[in-house]
Every structure is written in structure tokens, then in C-alpha cells.
PDB file of N, CA, C, O and CB in Angstrom:
ATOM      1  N   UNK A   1      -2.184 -10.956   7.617  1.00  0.00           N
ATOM      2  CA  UNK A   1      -1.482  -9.700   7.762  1.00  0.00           C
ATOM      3  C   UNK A   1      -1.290  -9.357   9.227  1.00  0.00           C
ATOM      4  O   UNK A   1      -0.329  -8.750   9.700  1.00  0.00           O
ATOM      5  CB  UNK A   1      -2.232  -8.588   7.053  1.00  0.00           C
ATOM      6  N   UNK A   2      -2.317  -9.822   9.860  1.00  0.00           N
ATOM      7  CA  UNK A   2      -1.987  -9.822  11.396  1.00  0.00           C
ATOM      8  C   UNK A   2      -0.689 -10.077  12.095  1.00  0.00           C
ATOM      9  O   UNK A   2       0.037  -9.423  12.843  1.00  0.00           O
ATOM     10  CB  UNK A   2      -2.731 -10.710  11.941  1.00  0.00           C
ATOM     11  N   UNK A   3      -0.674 -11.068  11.661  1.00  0.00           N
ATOM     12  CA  UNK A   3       0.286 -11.799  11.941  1.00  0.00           C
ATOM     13  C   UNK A   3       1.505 -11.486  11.671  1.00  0.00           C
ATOM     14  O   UNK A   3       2.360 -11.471  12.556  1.00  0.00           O
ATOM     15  CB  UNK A   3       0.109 -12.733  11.552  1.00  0.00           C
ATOM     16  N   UNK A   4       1.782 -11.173  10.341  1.00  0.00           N
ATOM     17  CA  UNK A   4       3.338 -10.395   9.687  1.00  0.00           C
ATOM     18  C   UNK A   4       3.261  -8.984  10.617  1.00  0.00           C
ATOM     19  O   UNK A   4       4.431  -8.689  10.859  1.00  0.00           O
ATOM     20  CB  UNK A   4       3.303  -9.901   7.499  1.00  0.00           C
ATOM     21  N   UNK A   5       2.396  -8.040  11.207  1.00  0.00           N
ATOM     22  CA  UNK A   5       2.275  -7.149  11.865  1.00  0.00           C
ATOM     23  C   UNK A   5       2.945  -7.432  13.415  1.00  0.00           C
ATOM     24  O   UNK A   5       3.833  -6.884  14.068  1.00  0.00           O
ATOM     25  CB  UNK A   5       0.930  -6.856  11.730  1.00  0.00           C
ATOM     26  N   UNK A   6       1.935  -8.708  13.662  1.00  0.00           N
ATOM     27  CA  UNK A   6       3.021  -8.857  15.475  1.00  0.00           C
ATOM     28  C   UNK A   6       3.960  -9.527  15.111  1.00  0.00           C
ATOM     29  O   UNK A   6       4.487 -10.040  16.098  1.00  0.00           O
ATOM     30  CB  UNK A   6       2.390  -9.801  17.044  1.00  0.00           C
ATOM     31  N   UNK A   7       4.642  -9.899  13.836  1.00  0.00           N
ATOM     32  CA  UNK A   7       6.216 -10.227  14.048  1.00  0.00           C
ATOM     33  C   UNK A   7       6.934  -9.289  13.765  1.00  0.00           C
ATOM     34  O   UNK A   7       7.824  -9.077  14.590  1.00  0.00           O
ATOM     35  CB  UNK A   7       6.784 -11.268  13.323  1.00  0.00           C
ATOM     36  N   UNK A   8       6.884  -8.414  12.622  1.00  0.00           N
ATOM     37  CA  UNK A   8       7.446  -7.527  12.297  1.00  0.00           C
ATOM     38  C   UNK A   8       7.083  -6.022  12.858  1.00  0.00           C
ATOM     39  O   UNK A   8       7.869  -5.090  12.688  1.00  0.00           O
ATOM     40  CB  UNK A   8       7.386  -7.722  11.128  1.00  0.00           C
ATOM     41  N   UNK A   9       6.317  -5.925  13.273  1.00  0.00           N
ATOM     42  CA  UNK A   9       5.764  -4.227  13.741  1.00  0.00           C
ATOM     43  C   UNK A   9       5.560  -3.204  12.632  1.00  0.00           C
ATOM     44  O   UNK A   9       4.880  -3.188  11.606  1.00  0.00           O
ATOM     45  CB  UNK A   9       6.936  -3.402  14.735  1.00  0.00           C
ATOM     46  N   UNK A  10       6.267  -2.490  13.124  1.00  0.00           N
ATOM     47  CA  UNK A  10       6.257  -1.480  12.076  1.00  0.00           C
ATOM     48  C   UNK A  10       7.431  -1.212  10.735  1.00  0.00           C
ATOM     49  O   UNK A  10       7.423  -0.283   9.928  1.00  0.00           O
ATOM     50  CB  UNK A  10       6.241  -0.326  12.897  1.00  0.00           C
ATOM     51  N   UNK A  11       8.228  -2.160  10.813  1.00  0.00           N
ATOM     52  CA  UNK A  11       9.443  -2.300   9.812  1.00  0.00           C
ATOM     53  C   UNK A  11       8.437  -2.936   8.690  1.00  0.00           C
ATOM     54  O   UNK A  11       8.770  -2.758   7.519  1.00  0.00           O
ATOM     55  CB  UNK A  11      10.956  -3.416  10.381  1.00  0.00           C
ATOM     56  N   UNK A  12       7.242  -3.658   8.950  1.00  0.00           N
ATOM     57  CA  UNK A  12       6.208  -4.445   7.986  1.00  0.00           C
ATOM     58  C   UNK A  12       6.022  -2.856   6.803  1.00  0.00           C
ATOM     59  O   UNK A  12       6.082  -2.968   5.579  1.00  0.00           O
ATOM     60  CB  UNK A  12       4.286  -5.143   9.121  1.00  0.00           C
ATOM     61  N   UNK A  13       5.791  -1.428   7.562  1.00  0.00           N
ATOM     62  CA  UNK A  13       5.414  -0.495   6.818  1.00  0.00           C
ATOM     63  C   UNK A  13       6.411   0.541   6.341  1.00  0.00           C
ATOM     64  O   UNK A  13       6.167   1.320   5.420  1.00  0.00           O
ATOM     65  CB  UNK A  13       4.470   0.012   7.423  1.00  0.00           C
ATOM     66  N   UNK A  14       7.666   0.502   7.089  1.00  0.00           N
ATOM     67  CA  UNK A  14       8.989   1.538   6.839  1.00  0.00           C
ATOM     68  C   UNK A  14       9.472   2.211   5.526  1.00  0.00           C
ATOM     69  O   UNK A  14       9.851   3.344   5.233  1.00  0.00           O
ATOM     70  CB  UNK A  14      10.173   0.821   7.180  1.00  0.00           C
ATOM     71  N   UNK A  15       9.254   0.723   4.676  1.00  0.00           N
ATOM     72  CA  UNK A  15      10.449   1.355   3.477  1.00  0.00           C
ATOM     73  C   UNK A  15       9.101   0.978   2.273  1.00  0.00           C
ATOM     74  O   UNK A  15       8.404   0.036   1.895  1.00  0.00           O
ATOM     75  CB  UNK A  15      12.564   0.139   3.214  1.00  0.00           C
ATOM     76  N   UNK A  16       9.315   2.307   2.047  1.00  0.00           N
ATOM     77  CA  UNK A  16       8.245   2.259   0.663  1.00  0.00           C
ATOM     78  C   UNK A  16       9.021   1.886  -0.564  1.00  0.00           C
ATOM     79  O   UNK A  16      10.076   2.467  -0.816  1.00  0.00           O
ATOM     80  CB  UNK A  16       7.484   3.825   0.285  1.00  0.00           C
ATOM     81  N   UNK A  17       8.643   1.134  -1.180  1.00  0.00           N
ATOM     82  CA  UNK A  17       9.603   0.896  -2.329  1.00  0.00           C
ATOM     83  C   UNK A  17       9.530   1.568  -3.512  1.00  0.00           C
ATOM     84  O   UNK A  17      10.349   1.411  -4.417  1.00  0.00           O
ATOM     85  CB  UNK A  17       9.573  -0.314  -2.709  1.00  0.00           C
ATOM     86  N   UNK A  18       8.138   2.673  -3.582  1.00  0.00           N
ATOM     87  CA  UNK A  18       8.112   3.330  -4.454  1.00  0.00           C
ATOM     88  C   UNK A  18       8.845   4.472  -4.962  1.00  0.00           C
ATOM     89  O   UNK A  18       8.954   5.003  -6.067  1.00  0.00           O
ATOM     90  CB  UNK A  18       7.315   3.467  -4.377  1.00  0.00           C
ATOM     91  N   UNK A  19       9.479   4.753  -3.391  1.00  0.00           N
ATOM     92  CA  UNK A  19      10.878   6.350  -3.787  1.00  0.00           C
ATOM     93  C   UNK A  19      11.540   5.636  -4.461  1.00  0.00           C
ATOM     94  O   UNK A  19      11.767   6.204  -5.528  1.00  0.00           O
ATOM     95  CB  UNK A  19      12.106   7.247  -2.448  1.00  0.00           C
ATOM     96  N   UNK A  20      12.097   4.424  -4.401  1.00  0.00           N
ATOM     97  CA  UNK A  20      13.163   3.885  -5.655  1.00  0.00           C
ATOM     98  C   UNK A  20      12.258   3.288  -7.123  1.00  0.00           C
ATOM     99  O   UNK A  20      12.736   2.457  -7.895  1.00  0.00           O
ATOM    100  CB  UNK A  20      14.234   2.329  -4.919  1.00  0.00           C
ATOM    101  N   UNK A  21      11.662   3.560  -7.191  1.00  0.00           N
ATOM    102  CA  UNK A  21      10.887   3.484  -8.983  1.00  0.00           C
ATOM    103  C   UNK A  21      11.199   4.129  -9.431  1.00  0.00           C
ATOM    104  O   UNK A  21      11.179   3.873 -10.635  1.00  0.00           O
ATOM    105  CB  UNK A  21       9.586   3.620  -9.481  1.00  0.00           C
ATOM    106  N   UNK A  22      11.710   5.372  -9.125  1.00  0.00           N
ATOM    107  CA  UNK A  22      11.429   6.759 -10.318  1.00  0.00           C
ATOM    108  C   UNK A  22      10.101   6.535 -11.102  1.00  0.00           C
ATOM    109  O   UNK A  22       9.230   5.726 -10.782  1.00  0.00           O
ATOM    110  CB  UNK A  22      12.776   6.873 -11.681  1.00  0.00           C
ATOM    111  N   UNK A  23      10.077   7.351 -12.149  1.00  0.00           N
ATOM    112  CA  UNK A  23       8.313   7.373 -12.727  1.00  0.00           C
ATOM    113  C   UNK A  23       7.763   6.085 -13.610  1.00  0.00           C
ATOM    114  O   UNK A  23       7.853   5.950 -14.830  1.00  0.00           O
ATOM    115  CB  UNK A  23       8.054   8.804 -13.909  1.00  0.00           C
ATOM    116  N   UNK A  24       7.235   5.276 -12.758  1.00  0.00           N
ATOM    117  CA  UNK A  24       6.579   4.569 -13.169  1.00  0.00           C
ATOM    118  C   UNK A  24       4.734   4.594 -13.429  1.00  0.00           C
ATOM    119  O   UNK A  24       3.938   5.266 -12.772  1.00  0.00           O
ATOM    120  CB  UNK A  24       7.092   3.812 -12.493  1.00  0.00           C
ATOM    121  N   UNK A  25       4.472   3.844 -14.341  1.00  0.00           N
ATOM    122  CA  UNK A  25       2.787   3.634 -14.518  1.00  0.00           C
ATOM    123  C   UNK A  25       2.610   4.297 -13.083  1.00  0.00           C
ATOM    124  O   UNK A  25       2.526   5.480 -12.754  1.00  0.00           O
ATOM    125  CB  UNK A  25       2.034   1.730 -14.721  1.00  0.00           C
ATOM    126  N   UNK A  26       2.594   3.596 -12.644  1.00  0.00           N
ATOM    127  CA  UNK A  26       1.996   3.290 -10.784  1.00  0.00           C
ATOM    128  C   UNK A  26       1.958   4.920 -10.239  1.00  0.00           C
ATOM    129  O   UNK A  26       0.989   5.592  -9.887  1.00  0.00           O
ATOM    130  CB  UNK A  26       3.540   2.085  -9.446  1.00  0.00           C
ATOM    131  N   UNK A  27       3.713   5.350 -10.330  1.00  0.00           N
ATOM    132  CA  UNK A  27       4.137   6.900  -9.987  1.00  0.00           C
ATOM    133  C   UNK A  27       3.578   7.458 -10.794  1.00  0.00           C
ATOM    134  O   UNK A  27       4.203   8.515 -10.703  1.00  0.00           O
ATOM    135  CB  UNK A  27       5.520   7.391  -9.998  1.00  0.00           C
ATOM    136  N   UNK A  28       2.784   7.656 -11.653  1.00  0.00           N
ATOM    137  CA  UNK A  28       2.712   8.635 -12.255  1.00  0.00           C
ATOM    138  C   UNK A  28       1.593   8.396 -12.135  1.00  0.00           C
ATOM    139  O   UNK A  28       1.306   9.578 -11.942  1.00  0.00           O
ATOM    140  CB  UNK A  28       3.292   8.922 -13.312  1.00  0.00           C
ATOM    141  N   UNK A  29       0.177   7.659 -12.039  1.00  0.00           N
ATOM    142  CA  UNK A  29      -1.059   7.396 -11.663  1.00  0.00           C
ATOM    143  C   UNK A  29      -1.273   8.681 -10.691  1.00  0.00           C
ATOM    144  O   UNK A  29      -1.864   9.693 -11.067  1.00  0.00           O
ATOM    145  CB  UNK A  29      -1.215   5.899 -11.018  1.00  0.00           C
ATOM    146  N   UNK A  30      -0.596   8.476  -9.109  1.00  0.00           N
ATOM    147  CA  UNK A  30       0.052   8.953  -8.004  1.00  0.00           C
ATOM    148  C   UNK A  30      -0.228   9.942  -8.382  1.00  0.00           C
ATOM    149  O   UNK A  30      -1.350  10.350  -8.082  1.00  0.00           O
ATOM    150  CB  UNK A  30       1.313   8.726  -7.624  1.00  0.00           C
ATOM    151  N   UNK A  31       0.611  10.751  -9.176  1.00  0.00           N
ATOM    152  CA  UNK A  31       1.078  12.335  -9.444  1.00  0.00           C
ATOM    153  C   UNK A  31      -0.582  12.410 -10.036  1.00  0.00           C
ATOM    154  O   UNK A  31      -1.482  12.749  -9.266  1.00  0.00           O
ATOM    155  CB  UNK A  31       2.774  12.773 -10.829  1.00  0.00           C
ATOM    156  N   UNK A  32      -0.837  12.086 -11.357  1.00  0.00           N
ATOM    157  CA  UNK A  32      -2.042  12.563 -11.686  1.00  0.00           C
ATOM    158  C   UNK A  32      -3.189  12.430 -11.016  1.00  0.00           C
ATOM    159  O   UNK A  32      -4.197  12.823 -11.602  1.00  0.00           O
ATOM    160  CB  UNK A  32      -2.267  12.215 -12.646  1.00  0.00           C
ATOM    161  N   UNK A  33      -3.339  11.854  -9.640  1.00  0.00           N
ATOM    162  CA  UNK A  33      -4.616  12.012  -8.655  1.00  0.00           C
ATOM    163  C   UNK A  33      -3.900  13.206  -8.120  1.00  0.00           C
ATOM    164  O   UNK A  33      -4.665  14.060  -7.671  1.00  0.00           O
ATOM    165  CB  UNK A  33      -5.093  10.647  -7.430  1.00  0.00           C
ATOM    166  N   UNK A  34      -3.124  13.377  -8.078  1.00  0.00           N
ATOM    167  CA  UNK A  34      -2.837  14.724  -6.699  1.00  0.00           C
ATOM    168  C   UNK A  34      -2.983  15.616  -7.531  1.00  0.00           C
ATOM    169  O   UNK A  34      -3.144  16.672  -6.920  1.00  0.00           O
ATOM    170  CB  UNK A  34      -1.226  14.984  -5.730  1.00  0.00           C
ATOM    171  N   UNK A  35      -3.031  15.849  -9.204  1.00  0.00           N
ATOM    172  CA  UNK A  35      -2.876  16.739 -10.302  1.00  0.00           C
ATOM    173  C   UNK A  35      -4.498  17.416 -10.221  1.00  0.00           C
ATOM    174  O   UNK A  35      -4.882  18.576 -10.366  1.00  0.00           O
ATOM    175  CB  UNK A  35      -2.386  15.848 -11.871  1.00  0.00           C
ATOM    176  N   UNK A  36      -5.239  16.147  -9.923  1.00  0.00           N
ATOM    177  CA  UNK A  36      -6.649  16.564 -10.996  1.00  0.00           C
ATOM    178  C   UNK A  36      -7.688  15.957 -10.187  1.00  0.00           C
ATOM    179  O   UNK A  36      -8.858  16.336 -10.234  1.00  0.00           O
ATOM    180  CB  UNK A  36      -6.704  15.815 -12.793  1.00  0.00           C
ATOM    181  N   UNK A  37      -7.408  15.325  -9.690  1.00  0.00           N
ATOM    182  CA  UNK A  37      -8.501  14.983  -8.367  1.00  0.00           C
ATOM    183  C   UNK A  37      -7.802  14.703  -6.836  1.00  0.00           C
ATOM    184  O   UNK A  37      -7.907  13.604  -6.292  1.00  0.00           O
ATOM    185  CB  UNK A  37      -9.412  13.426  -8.762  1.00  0.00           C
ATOM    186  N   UNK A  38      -7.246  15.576  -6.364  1.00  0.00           N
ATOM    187  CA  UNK A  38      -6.581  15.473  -4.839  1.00  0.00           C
ATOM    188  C   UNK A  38      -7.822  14.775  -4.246  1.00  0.00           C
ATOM    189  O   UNK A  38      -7.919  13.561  -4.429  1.00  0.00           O
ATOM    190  CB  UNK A  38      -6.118  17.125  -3.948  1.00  0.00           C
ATOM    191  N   UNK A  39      -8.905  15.509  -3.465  1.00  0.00           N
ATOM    192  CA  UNK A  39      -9.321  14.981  -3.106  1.00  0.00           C
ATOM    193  C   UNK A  39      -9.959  12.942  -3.072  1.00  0.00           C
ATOM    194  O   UNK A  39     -10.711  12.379  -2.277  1.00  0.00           O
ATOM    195  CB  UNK A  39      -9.629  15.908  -3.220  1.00  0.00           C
ATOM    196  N   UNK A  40      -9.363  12.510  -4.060  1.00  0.00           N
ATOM    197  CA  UNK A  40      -9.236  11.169  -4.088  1.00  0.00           C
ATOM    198  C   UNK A  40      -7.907  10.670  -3.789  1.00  0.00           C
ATOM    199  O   UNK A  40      -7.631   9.522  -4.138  1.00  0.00           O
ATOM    200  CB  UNK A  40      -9.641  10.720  -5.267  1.00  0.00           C
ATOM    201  N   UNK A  41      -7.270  11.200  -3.343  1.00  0.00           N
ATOM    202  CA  UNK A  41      -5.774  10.603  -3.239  1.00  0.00           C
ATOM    203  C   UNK A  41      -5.578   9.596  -2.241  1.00  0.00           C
ATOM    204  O   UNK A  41      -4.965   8.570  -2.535  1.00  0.00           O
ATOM    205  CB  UNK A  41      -4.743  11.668  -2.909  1.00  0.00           C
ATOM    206  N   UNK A  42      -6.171   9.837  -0.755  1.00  0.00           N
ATOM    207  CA  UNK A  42      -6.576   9.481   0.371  1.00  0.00           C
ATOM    208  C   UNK A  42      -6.997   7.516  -0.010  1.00  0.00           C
ATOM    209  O   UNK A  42      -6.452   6.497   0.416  1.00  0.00           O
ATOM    210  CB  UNK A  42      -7.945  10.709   0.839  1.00  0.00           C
ATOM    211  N   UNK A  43      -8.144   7.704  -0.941  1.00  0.00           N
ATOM    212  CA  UNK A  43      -9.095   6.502  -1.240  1.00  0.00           C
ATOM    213  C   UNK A  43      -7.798   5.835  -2.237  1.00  0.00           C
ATOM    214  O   UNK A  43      -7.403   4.708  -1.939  1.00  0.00           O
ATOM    215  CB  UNK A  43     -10.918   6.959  -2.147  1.00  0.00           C
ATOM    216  N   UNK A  44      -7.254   6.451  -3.240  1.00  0.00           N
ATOM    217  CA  UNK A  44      -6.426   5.248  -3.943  1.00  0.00           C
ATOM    218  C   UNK A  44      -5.160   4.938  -3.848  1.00  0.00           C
ATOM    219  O   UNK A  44      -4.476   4.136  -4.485  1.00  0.00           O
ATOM    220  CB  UNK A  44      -6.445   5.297  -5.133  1.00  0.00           C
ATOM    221  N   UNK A  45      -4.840   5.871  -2.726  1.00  0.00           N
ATOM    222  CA  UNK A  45      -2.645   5.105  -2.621  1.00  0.00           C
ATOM    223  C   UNK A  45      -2.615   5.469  -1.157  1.00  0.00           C
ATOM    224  O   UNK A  45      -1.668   6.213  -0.902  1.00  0.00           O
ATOM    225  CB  UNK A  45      -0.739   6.343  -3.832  1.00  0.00           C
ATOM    226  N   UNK A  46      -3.600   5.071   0.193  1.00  0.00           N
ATOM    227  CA  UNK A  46      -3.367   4.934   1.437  1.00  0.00           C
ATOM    228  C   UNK A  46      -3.816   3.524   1.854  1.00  0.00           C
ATOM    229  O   UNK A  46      -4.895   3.293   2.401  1.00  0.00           O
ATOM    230  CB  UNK A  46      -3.980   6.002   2.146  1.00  0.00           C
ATOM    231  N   UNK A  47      -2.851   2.567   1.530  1.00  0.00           N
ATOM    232  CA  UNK A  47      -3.078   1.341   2.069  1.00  0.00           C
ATOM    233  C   UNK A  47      -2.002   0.086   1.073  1.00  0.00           C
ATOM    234  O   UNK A  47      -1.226   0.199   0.124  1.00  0.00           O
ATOM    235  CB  UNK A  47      -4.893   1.117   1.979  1.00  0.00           C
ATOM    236  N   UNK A  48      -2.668  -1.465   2.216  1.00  0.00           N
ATOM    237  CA  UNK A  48      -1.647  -2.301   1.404  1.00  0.00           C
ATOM    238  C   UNK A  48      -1.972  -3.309   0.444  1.00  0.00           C
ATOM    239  O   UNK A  48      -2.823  -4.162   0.694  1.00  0.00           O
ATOM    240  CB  UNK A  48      -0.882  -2.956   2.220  1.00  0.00           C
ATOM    241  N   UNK A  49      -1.495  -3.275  -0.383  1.00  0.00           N
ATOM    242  CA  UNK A  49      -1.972  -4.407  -1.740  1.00  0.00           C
ATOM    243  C   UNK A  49      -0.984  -5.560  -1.709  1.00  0.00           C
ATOM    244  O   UNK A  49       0.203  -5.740  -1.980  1.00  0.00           O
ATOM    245  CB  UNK A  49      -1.845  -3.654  -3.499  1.00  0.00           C
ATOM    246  N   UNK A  50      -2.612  -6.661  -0.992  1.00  0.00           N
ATOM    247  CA  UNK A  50      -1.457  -8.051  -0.883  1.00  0.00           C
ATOM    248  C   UNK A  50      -1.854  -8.687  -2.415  1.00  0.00           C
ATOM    249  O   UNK A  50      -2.781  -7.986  -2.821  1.00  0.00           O
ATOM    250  CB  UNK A  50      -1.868  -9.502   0.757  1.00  0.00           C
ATOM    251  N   UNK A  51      -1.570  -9.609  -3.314  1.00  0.00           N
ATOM    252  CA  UNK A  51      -1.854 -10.293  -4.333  1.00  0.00           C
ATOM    253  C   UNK A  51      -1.684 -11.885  -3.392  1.00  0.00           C
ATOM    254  O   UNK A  51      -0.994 -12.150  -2.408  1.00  0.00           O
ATOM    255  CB  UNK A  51      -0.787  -9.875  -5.752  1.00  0.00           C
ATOM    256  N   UNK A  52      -2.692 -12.774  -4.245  1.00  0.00           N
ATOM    257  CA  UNK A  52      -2.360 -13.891  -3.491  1.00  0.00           C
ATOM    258  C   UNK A  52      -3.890 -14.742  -4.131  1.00  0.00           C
ATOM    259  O   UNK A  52      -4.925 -14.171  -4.474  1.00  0.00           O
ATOM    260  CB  UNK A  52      -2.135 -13.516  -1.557  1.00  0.00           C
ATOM    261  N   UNK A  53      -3.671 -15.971  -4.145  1.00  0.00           N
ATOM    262  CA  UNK A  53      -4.223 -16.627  -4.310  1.00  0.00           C
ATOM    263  C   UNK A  53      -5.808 -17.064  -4.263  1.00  0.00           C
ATOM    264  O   UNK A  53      -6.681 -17.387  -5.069  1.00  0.00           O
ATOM    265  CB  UNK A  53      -3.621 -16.932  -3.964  1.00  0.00           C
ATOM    266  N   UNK A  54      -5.666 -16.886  -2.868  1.00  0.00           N
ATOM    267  CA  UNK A  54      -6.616 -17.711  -1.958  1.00  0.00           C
ATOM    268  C   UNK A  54      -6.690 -16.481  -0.665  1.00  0.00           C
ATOM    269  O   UNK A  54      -5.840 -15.604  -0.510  1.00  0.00           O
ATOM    270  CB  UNK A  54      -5.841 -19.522  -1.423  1.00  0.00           C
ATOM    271  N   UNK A  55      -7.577 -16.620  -0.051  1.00  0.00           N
ATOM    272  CA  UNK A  55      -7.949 -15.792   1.724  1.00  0.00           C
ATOM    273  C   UNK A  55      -8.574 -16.541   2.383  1.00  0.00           C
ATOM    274  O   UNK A  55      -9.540 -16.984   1.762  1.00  0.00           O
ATOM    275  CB  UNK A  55      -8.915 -14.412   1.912  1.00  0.00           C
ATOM    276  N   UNK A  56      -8.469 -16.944   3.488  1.00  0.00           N
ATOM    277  CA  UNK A  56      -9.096 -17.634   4.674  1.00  0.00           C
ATOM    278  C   UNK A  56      -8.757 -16.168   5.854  1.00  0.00           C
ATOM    279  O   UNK A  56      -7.700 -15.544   5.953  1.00  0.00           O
ATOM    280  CB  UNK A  56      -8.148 -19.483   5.109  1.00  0.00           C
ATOM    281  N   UNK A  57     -10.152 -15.934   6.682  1.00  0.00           N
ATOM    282  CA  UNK A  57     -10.083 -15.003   7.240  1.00  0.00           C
ATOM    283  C   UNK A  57      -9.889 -15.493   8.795  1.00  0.00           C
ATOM    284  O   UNK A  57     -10.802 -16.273   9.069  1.00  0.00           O
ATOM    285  CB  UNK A  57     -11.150 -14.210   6.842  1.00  0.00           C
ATOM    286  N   UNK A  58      -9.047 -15.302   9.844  1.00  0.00           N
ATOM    287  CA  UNK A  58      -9.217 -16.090  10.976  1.00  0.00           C
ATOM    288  C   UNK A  58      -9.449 -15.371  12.341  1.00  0.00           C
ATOM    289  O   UNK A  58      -9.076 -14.223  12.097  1.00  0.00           O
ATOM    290  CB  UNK A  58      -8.086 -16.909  11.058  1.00  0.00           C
ATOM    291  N   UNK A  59      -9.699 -15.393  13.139  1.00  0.00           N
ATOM    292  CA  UNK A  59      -9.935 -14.427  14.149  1.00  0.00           C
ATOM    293  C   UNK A  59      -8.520 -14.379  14.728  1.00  0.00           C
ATOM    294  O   UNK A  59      -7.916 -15.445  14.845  1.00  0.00           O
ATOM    295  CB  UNK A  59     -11.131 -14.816  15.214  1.00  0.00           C
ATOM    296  N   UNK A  60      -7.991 -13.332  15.067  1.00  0.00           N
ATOM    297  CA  UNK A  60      -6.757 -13.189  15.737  1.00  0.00           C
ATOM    298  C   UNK A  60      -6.948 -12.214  16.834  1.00  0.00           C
ATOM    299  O   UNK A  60      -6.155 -11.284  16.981  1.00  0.00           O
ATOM    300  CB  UNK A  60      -5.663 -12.772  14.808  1.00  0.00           C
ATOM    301  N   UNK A  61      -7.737 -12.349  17.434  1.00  0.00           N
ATOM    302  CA  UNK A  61      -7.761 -11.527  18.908  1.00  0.00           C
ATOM    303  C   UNK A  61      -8.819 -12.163  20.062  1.00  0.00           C
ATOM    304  O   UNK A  61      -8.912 -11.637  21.171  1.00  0.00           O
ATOM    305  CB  UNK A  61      -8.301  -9.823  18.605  1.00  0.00           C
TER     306      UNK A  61
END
């Protein structure tokens, strides 16, 4: 992820693809933490979900 970060910058984080879902599972998860437990909102939809195989961790600095 490092890496897609110093090639891409910040266009890596720009376009959320979730404003174009309309209400999905996912969106509507979303809505019902901000409904009934805000204070968890922070911990379950601020960050990025890679899927993938395998991880090898490497030092990049």
C-alpha cells in the first residue's frame, strides 16, 4: 500500500465509490452505526479494505 500511495498520492483516496451505491448492505450497515451506536462509527468505516491473498510485509523507509 505504500507503494500505490507514492505513486498515486492522494487520488489512491479521492473518489469513494460508495456515494454511487445508493443503499446497499454495506450503506446501510453505515447508516445504522451512526443510528444506534455513533460512537463506533470512527472504529468501523474509517479506513482501507484491501482483500488479497497472501501479505509479505517489507520495510519501505
Amino acid at each position: 500500500m505504500a507503494h500505490w500511495h507514492a505513486e498515486h498520492g492522494s487520488l489512491l483516496f479521492s473518489k469513494n465509490i460508495r456515494t454511487s451505491l445508493g443503499i446497499t448492505k454495506i450503506n446501510s450497515g453505515i447508516i445504522e452505526t451512526l443510528l444506534k451506536t455513533p460512537e463506533n462509527f470512527w472504529y468501523y468505516n474509517n479506513g482501507v479494505t484491501v482483500l488479497c491473498d497472501g501479505l509479505t510485509f517489507n520495510r519501505c523507509m
